[in-house]
C-alpha positions in Angstrom: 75.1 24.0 24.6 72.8 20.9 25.4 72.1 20.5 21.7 72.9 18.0 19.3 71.8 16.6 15.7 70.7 13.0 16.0 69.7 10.9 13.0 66.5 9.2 12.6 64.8 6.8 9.5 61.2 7.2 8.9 59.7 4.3 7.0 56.9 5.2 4.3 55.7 1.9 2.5 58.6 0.3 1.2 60.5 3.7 1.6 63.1 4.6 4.0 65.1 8.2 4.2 67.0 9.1 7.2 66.5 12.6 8.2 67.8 14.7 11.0 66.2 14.9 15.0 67.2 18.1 17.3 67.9 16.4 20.2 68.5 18.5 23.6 69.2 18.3 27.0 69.1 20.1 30.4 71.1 20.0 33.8 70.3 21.4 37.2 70.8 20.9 40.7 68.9 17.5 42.0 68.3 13.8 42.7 66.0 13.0 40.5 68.6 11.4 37.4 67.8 11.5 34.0 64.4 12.4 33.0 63.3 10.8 29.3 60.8 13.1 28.3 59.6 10.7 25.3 59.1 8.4 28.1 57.2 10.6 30.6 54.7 11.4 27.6 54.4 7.8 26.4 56.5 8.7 23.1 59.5 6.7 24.5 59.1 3.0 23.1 61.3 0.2 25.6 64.2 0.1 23.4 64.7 3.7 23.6 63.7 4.3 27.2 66.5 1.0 27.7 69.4 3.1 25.9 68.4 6.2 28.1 68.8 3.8 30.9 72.5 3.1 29.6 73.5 5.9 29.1 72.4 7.3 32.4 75.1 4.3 33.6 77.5 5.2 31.9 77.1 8.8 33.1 77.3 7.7 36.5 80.5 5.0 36.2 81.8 8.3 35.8 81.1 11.0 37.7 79.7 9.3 40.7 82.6 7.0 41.5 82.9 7.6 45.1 80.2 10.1 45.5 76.6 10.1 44.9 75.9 12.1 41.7 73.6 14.7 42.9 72.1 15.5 39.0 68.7 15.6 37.5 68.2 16.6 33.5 65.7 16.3 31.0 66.2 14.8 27.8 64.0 15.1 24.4 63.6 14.8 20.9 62.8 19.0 20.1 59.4 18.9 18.1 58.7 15.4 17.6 55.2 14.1 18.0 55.6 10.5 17.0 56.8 7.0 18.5 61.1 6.9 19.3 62.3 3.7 19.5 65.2 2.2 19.4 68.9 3.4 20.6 70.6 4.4 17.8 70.8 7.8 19.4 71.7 7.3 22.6 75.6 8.6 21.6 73.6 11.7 20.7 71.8 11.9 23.8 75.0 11.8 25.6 77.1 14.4 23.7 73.7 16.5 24.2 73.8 15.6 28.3 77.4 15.9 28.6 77.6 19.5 26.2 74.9 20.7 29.1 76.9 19.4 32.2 80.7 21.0 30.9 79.0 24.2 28.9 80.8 23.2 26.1 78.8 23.3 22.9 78.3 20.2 20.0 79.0 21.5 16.7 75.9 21.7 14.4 77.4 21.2 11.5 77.7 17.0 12.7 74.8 14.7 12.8 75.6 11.4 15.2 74.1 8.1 15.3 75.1 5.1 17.7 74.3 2.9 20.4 76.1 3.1 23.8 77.2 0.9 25.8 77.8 1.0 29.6 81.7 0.7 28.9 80.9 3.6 26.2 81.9 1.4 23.5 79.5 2.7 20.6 77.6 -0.1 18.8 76.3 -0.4 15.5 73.1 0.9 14.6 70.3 0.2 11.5 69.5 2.4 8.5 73.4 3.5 8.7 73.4 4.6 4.9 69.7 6.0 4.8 71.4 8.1 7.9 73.8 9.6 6.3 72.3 10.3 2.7 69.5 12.0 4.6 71.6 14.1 6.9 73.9 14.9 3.3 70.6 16.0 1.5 69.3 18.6 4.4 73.1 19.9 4.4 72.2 20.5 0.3 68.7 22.1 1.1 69.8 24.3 3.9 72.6 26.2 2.2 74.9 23.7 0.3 78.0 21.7 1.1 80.5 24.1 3.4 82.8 21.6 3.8 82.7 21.2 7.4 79.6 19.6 8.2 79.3 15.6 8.2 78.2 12.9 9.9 79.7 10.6 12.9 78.6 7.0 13.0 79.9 4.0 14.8 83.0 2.6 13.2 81.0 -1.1 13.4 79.0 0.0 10.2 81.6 1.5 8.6 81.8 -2.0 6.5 78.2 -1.6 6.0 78.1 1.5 4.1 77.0 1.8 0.6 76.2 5.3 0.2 75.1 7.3 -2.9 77.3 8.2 -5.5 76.9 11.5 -4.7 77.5 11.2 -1.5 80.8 9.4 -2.0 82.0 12.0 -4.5 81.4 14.8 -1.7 83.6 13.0 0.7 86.2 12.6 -1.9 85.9 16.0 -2.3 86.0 16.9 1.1 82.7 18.8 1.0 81.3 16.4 3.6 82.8 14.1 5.9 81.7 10.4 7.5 83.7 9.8 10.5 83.5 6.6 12.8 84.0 6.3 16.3 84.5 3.3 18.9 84.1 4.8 21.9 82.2 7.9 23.3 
């Protein structure tokens, strides 16, 4: 509950691999809103800090329709100690927000990536393919394929992918699935 697998690419030279980011979140009793942690610590680069802001928004377009919403959380990247930018995992953030709010739990077996909207249309993202491949591998490292575990991107870069052979033959297979979404 409050926990969810978000996507990230880390860029080495002229080498990018995507790799998986525990991202979680907590809800109590306040005012405050939505606490970015990576912000607070000076980790939180504008774009990200921007797609927090969104999704906070959305969050309160709604829940707090005709009354205030009386909420304060914390939101983080678990055990990262490096720069976040961007908001290709705000959809993460919010599955992780709104798992902690109902007490309903993400599965772990599913790794998302997307942008949010304040409409909670999901919007394309960058590094879609490294993404997925690098989300694929750490399934193969940590156990091997089960069949259930997979990745959930925005169905805007669904034209874009061009994933690894392997990859594709895993889908095929149905040891590992890609699905796309539109909206949250």
């Amino acid at each position: 509950i409050g926990k969810c697998n978000g996507l990230t690419v880390l860029e080495v030279g002229d080498s990018a691999f995507g790799m998986p980011a525990r991202i979680s979140a907590t809800v109590y009793p306040g005012g405050s809103g939505i606490v970015d942690i990576e912000r607070e610590v000076n980790l939180g680069q504008p774009i990200h800090s921007k797609g927090v802001m969104i999704l906070s928004s959305w969050l309160a377009s709604h829940f707090a329709v005709s009354d205030p919403m009386h909420l304060s959380a914390s939101l983080t990247f678990e055990q990262n100690y490096g720069e976040v930018d961007g908001d290709s995992a705000s959809l993460a953030e919010l599955c992780a927000l709104i798992s902690s709010l109902s007490g309903i739990p993400v599965r772990q077996d599913l790794a998302i990536t997307g942008s949010v909207n304040q409409f909670g249309e999901v919007q394309p993202i960058g590094g879609v393919n490294e993404k997925v491949e690098g989300f694929f591998t750490t399934c193969q490292l940590k156990g091997g394929l089960s069949g259930s575990q997979g990745v959930i991107v925005p169905s805007t870069n669904v034209q874009n992918l061009m994933l690894d052979s392997e990859v594709v033959q895993a889908v095929r297979g149905g040891q590992f699935a890609v699905d796309a979404v539109a909206r949250v």
